[in-house]
C-alpha positions as CSV (number, residue, x, y, z in Angstrom):
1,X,32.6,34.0,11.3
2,X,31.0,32.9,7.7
3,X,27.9,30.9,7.8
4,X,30.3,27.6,6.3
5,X,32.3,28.5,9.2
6,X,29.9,27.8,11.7
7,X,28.3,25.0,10.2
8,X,31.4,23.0,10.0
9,X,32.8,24.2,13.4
10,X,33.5,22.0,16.5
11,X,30.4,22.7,18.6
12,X,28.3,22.5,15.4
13,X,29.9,18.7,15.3
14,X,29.4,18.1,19.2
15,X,26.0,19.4,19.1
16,X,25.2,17.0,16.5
17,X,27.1,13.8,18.0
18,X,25.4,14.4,21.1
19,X,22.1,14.2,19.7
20,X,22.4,11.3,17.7
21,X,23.9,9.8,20.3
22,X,20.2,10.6,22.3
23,X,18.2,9.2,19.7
24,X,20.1,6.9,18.1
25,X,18.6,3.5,21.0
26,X,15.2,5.2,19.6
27,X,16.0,5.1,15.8
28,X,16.9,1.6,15.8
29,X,13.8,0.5,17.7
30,X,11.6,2.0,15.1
31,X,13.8,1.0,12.3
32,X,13.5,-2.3,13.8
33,X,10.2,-2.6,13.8
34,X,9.7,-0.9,10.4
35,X,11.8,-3.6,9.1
36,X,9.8,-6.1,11.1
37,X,6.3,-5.0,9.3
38,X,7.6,-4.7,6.0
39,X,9.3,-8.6,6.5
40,X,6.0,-9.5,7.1
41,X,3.7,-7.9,4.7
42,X,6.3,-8.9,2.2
43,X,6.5,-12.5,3.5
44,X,2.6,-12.9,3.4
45,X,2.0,-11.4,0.0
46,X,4.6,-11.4,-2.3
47,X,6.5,-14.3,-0.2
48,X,3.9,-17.1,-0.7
49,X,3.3,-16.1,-4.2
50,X,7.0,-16.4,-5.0
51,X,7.3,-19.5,-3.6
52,X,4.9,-20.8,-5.9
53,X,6.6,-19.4,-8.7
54,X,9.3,-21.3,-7.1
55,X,7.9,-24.5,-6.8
56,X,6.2,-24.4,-10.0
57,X,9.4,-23.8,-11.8
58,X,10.9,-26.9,-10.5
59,X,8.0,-28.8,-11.7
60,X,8.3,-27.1,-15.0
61,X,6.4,-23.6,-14.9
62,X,3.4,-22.5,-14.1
63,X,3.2,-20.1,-17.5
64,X,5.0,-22.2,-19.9
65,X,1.8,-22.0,-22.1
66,X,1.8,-18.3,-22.1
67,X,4.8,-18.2,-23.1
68,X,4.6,-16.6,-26.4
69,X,2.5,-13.7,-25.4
70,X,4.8,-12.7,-22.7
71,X,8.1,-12.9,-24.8
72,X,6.1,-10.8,-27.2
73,X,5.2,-8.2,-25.0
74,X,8.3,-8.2,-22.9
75,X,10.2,-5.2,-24.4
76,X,7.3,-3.1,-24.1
77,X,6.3,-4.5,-20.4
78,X,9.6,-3.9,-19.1
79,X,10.1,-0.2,-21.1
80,X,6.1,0.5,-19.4
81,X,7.5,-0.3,-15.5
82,X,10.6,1.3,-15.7
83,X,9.3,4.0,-17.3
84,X,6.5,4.8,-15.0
85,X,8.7,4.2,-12.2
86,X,10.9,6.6,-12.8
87,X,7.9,9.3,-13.6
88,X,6.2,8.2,-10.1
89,X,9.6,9.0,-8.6
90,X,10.1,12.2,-10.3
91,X,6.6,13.5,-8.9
92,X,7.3,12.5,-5.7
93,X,10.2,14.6,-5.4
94,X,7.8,17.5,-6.7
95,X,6.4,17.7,-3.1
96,X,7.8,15.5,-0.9
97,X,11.3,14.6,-2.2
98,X,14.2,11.9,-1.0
99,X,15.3,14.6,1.3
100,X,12.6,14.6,3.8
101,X,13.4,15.3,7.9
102,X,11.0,14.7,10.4
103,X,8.9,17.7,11.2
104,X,10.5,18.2,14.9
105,X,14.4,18.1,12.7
106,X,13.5,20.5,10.6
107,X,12.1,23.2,13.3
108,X,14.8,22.5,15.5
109,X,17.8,21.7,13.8
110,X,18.0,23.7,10.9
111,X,18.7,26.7,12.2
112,X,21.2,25.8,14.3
113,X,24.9,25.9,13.6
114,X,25.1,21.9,13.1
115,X,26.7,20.5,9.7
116,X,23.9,20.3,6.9
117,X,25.3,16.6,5.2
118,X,25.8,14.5,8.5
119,X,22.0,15.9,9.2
120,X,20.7,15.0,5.9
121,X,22.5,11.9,5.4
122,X,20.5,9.2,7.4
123,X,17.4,10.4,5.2
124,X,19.1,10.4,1.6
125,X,20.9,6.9,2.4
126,X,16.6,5.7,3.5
127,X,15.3,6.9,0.9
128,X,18.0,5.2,-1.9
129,X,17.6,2.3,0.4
130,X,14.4,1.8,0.0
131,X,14.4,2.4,-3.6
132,X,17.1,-0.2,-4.1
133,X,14.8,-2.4,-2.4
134,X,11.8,-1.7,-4.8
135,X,13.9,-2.4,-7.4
136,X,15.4,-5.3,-6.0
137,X,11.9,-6.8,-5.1
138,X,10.6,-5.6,-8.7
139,X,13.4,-7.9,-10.3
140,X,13.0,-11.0,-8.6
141,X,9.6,-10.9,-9.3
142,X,10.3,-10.5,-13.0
143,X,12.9,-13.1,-12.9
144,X,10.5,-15.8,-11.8
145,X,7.6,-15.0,-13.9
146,X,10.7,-15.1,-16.9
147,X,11.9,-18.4,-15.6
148,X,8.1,-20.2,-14.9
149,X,7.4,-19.5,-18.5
150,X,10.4,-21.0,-19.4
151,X,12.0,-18.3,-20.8
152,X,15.8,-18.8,-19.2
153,X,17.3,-20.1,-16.0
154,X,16.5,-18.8,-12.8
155,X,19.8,-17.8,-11.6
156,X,20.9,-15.6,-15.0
157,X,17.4,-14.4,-15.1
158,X,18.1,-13.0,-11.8
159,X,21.1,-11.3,-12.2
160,X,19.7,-10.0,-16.0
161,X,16.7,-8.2,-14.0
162,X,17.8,-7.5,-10.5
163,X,21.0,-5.4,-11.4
164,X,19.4,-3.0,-14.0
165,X,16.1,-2.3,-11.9
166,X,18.5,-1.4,-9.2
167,X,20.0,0.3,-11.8
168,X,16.8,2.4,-12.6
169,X,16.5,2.4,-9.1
170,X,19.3,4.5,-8.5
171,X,18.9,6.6,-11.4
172,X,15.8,7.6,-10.0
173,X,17.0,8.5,-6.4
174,X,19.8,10.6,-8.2
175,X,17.7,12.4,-10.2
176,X,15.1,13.1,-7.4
177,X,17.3,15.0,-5.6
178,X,17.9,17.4,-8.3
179,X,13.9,17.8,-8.8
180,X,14.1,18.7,-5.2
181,X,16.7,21.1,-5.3
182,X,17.0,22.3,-8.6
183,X,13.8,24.5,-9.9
184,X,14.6,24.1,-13.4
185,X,14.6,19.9,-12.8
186,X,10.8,20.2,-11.1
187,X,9.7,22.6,-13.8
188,X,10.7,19.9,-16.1
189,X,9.8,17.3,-13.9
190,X,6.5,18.7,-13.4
191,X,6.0,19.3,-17.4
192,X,6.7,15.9,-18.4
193,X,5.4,13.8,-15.8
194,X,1.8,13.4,-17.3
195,X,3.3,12.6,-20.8
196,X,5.8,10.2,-19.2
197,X,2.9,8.6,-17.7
198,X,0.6,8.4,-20.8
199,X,4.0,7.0,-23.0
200,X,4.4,4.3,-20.3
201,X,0.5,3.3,-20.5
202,X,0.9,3.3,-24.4
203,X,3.9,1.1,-23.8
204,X,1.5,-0.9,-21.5
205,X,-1.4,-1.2,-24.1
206,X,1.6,-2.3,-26.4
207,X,2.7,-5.3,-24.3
208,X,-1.2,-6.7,-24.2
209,X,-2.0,-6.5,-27.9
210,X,1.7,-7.2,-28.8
211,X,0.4,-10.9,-28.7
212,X,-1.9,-11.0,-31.8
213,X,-1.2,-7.5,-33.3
214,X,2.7,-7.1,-33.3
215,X,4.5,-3.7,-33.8
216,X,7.0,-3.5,-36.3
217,X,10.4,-4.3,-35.3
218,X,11.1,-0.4,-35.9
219,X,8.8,0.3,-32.8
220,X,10.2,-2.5,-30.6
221,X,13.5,-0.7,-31.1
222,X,12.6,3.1,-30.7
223,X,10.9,1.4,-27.7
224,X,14.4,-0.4,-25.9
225,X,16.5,2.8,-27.7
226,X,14.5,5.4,-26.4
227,X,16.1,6.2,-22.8
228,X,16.9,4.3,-19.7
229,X,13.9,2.5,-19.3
230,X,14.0,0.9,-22.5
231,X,17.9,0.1,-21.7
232,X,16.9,-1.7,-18.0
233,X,14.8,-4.3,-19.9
234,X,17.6,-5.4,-22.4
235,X,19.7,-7.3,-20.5
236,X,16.5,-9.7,-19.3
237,X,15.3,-9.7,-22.6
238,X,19.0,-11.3,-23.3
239,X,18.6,-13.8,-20.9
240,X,15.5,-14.9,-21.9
241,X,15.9,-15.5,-25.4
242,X,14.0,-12.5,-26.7
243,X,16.7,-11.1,-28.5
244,X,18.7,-7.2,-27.4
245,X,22.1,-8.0,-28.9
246,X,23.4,-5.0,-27.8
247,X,22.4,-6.0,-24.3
248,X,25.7,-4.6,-23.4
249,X,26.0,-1.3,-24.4
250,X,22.5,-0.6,-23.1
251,X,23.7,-2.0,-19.5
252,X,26.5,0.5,-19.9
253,X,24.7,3.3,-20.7
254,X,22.4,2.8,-18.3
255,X,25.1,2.3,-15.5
256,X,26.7,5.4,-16.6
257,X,23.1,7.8,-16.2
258,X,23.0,6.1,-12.7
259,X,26.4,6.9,-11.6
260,X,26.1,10.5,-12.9
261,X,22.8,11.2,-11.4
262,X,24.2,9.8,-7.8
263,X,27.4,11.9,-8.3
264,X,26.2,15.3,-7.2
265,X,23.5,14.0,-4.7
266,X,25.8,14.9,-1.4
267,X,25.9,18.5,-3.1
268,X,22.8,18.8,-3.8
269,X,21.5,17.5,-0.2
270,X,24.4,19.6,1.2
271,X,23.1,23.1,-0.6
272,X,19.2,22.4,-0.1
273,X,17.8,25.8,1.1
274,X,16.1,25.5,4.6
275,X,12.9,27.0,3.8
276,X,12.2,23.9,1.4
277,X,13.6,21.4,3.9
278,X,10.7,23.1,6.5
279,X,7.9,23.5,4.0
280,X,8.4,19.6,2.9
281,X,8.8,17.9,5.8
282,X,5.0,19.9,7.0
283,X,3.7,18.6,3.4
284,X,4.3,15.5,4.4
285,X,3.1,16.0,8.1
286,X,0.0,17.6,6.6
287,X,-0.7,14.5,3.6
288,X,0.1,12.1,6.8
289,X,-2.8,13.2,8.8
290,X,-5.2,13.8,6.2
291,X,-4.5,10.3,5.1
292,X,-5.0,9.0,8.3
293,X,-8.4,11.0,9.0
294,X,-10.0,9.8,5.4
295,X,-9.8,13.0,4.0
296,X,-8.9,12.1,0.0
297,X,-9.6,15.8,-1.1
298,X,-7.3,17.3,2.0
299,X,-4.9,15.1,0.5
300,X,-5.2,17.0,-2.8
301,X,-4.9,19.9,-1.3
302,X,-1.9,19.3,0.2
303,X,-0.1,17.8,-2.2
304,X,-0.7,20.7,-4.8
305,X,0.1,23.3,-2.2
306,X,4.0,21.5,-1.6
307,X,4.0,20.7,-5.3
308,X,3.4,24.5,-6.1
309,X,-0.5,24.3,-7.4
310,X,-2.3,27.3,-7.2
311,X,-3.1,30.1,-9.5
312,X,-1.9,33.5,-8.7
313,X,-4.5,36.1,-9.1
314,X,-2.9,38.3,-11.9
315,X,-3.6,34.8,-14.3
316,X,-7.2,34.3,-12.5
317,X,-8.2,38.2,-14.0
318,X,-6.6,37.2,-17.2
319,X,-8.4,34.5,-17.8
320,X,-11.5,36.0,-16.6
321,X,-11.5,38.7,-19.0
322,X,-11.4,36.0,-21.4
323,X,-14.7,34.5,-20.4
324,X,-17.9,37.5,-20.8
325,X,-20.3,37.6,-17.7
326,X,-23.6,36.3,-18.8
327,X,-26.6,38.8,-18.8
328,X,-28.8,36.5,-16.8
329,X,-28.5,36.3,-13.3
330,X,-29.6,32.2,-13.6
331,X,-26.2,31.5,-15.4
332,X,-23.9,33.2,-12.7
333,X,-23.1,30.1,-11.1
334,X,-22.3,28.4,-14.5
335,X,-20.3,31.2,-15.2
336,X,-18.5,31.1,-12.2
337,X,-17.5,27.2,-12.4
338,X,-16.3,28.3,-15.7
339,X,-13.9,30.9,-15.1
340,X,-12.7,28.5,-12.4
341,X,-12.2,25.4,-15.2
342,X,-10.2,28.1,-17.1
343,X,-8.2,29.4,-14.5
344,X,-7.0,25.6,-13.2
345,X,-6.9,23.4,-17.4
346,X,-4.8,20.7,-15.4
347,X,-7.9,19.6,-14.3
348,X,-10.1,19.7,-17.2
349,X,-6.9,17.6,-18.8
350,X,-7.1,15.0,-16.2
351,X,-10.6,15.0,-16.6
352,X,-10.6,14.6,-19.9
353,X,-8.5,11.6,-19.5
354,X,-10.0,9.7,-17.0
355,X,-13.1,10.2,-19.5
356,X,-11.3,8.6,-22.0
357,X,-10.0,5.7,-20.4
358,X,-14.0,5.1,-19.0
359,X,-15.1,5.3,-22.5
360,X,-12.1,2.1,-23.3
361,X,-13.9,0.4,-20.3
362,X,-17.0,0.4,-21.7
363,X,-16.4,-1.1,-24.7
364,X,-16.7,-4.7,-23.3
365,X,-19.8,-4.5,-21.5
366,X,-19.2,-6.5,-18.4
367,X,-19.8,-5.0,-15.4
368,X,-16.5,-5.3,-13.4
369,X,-15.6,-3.1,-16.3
370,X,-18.6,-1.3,-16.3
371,X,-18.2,-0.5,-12.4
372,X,-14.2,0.4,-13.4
373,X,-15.5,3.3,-15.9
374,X,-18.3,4.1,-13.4
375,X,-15.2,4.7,-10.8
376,X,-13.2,6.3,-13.8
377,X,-15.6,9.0,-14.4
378,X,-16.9,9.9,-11.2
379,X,-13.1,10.8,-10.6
380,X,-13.2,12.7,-13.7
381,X,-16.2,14.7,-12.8
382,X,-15.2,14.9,-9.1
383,X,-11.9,17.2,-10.8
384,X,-14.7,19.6,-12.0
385,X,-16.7,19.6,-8.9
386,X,-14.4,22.0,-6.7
387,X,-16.5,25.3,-7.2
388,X,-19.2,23.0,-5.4
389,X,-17.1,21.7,-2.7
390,X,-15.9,25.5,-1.8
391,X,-19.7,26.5,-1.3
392,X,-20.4,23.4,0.7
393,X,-17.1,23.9,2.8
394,X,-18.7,27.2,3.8
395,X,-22.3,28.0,3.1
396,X,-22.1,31.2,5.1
397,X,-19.5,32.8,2.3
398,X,-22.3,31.3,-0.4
399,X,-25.3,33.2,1.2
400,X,-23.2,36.8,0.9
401,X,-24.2,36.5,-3.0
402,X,-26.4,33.6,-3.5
403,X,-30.2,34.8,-3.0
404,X,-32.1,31.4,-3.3
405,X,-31.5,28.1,-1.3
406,X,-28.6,26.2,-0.5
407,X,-29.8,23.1,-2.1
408,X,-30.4,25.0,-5.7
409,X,-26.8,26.3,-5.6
410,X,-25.6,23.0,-5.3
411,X,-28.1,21.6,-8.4
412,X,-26.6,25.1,-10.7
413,X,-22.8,23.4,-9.9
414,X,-23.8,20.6,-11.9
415,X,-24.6,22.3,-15.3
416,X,-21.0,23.3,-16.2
417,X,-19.1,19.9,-15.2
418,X,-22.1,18.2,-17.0
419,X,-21.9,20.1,-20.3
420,X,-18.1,19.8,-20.2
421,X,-18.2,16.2,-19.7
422,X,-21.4,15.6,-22.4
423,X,-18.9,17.8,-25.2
424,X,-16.4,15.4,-24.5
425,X,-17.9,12.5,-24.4
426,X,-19.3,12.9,-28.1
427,X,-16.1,12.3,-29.8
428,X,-14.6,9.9,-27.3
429,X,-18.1,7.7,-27.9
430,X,-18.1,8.4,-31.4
431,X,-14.7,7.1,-31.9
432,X,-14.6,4.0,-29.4
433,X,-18.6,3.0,-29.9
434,X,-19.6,3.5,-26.6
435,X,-21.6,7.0,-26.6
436,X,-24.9,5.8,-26.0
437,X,-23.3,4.6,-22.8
438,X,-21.5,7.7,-21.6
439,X,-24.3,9.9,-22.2
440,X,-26.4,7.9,-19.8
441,X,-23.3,7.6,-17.4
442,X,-22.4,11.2,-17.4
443,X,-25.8,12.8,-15.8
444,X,-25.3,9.6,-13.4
445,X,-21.3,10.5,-12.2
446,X,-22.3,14.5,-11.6
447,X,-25.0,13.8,-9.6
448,X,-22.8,11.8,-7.4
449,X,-19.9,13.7,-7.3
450,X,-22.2,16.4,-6.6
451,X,-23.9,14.3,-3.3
452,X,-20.5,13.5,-2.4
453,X,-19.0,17.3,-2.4
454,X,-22.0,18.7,0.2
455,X,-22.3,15.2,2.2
456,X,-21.0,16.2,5.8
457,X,-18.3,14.7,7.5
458,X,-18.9,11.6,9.5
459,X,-18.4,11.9,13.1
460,X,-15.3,11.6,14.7
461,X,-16.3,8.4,16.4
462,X,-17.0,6.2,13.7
463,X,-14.5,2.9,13.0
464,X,-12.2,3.9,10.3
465,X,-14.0,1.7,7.9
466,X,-17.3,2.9,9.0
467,X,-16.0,6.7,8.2
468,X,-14.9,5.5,4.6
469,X,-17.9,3.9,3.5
470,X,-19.8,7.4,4.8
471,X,-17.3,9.2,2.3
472,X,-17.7,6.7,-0.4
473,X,-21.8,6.3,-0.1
474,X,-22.6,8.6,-3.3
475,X,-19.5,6.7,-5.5
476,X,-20.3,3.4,-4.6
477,X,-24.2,3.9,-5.5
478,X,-23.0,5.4,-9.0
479,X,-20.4,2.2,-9.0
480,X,-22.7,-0.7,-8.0
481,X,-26.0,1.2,-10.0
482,X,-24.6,1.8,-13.4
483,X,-24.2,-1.6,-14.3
484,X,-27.1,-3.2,-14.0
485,X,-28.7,0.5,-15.3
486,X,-26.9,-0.4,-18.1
487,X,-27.6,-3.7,-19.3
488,X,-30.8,-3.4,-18.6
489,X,-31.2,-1.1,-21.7
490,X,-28.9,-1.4,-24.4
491,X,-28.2,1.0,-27.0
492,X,-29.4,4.6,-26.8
493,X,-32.2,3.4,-24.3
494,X,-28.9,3.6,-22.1
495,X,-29.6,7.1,-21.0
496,X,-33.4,6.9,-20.5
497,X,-32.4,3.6,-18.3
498,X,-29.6,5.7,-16.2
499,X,-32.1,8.6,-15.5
500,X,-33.6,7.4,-12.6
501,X,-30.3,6.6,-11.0
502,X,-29.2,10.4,-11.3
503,X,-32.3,11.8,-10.4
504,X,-32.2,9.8,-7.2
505,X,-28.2,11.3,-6.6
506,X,-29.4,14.5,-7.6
507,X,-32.2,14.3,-4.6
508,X,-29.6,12.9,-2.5
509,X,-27.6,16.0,-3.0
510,X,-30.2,18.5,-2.5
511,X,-30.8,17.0,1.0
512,X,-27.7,16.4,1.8
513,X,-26.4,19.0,4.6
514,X,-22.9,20.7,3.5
515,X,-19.3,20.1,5.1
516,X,-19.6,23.7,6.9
């Protein structure tokens, strides 16, 4: 008998009715109270602030006088959310996916002879459901910050945002899937997702400064032309006033991409190979539980390892044959972090951007957005840190070719991610007029990053919140210490100011005792 055969054959189906009929009491009281939790985080947060939107409509809007500003920035508001929602989506699927089973279902069930799409389909209709609900939830919310600006009616406002966010909503699902199955839709997936994401933050910046600098028209259309996020927003921008007079062919267009992408989904889910069905559903078993034991880096881990990260060792030699061992047995360590930087350019790019957007944080000088860059570029030097974390992980593979002391390994991790950061931060200060303020805040992000990769874990009985601050001691002293480091010195007194701050996270690193 073929494999279809036995898939689709009685006992396959009796086998499968019999076990949903075991755990379906049990699926409804966790739906239940699923449904239950998210009523109520939903009713405390985003309930009582819609009802003031609510009530403040009725007594004639609570952002009538901002007005302007949002109807300027609309088209490139609503382009930025759809836009970044369907990206977030889209990387989602590159290691988790809508097709997800529970880890138990996919040991057990898979392979046995039950049919694949009655299996899958509880999980595919979840995971559109609760996209549709996002969606749903997003739309409202525009609606009534439309209508308390006083920007249309409430009730065609509704229906002008609800039905294309569901819209994009849907589209996303659909295409999901195919990243999930498909490996030429998650190798595209995966290459445009970062400049899907930068697009929708330029679309973002657009919508802020859209109020006293506006784009030309031309940009405002490439913008609600461009694809399906820029059609979603054209039917609110209709009902508001804002203009889109072809409103209806973008509603069309974008209710034709989301019937196509939903078209093959029951194919899709129906052909998904086993072995990706297992390896996801442990992803998200092994993300669950290093979420849930504070472990931000296992996290990392485990999302690049179900996403496909990783460099084979054929492109590790390649790259290292690029890269000359130094002569001097001092810069070995250097060298090493190097050939690891070159071997893994994702994160020098990631690093380079979170530099960036610290550098436009420190351009106003107050420090909430001082302590935002502060956050910003420990994360950015935290990407170049891993060589440091591997040694601290396990001190014992360190001491097999490091001759001097744990503590002066760790201080030789720094000099690579510090250069690296200091060559980058030229032009980005240069450019935005913050450099005297990045070179003092580089030195003071390393050294942290650095105290944070050796700190040991905290013990297992600690409170939850008591375990997070532990993890977050060296970031939040390079957070709450860089701002008043710098405004006590302006100009380029601002590294001289931020030098005692790193040489105390440098000491702190030395002493700290490593993860192994």
């Amino acid at each position: 008998m073929t494999t279809a055969g036995v898939v689709s054959s009685p006992a396959g189906r009796a086998a499968l009715d019999w076990l949903r009929a075991r755990r379906g009491a049990g699926r409804l009281r966790r739906a239940g109270y699923t449904a239950y939790l998210v009523t109520v985080l939903f009713g405390a947060w985003g309930g009582t602030y819609g009802f003031g939107l609510l009530l403040s409509i009725e007594r004639g809007g609570a952002f009538v006088g901002q007005a302007d500003l949002i109807a300027t920035g609309l088209p490139y508001g609503l382009a930025a959310l759809a836009l970044a929602a369907l990206a977030l989506v889209a990387v989602d699927a590159l290691w988790r996916g809508p097709v997800v089973l529970p880890r138990h279902d996919a040991d057990w069930l898979l392979p046995m002879p039950v049919p694949r799409w009655p299996l899958l389909r509880p999980w595919v209709l979840l995971s559109l459901g609760v996209l549709l609900l996002a969606g749903l939830v997003a739309g409202v919310g525009a609606a009534l910050v439309l209508a308390a600006a006083g920007l249309g009616g409430l009730g065609p406002l509704l229906v002008a945002c609800c039905l294309p966010s569901c819209g994009v909503a849907l589209l996303a699902g659909g295409a999901a899937v195919a990243v999930q199955r498909l490996p030429a839709a998650a190798r595209v997936a995966r290459r445009l997702a970062v400049p899907a994401l930068g697009a929708a933050a330029g679309c973002g910046w657009l919508a802020v400064v859209a109020g006293d600098r506006p784009p030309p028209a031309l940009v405002e259309d490439l913008v609600l032309w461009s694809g399906p996020w820029g059609w979603a927003g054209q039917p609110a921008l209709a009902a508001a006033g804002v203009g889109a007079p072809g409103w209806p062919v973008a509603a069309a267009l974008l209710g034709g991409c989301a019937v196509a992408a939903l078209l093959p989904v029951r194919r899709l889910a129906a052909t998904m190979p086993a072995a990706t069905l297992r390896a996801r559903s442990r992803a998200v078993w092994r993300v669950t539980a290093a979420a849930l034991a504070l472990e931000p880096r296992a996290v990392r881990l485990a999302l690049a390892g179900a996403a496909g990260g990783g460099v084979g060792s054929a492109r590790l030699a390649r790259r290292r044959r690029r890269l000359r061992p130094p002569r001097s047995r001092g810069l070995a360590v250097p060298w090493r972090d190097a050939v690891g930087l070159l071997a893994e350019p994702r994160r020098l790019g990631s690093a380079t951007a979170l530099l960036v957007a610290a550098g436009v944080l420190l351009s106003p000088g107050t420090a909430v957005a001082t302590a935002l860059a502060a956050g910003l570029g420990y994360a950015a030097a935290a990407r170049l840190l891993e060589p440091a974390r591997l040694d601290a992980e396990d001190p014992r593979r360190a001491r097999l070719w490091w001759p001097g002391s744990p503590a002066g390994l760790a201080l030789r991790h720094t000099l690579t991610p510090g250069a690296v950061l200091l060559v980058l931060a030229l032009p980005v200060g240069l450019a935005l007029g913050t450099l005297p303020a990045l070179l003092g805040a580089v030195p003071v992000v390393v050294a942290a990053g650095l105290a944070a990769a050796r700190q040991a874990p905290p013990p297992v009985w600690l409170p939850p919140m008591v375990a997070a601050a532990w993890r977050l001691a060296a970031p939040l002293a390079a957070v709450a210490g860089l701002p008043p480091a710098l405004s006590i010195a302006g100009g380029w007194l601002a590294p001289a100011a931020c030098g005692p701050l790193a040489a105390a996270l440098l000491w702190w690193a030395a002493r700290a005792r490593s993860a192994g």
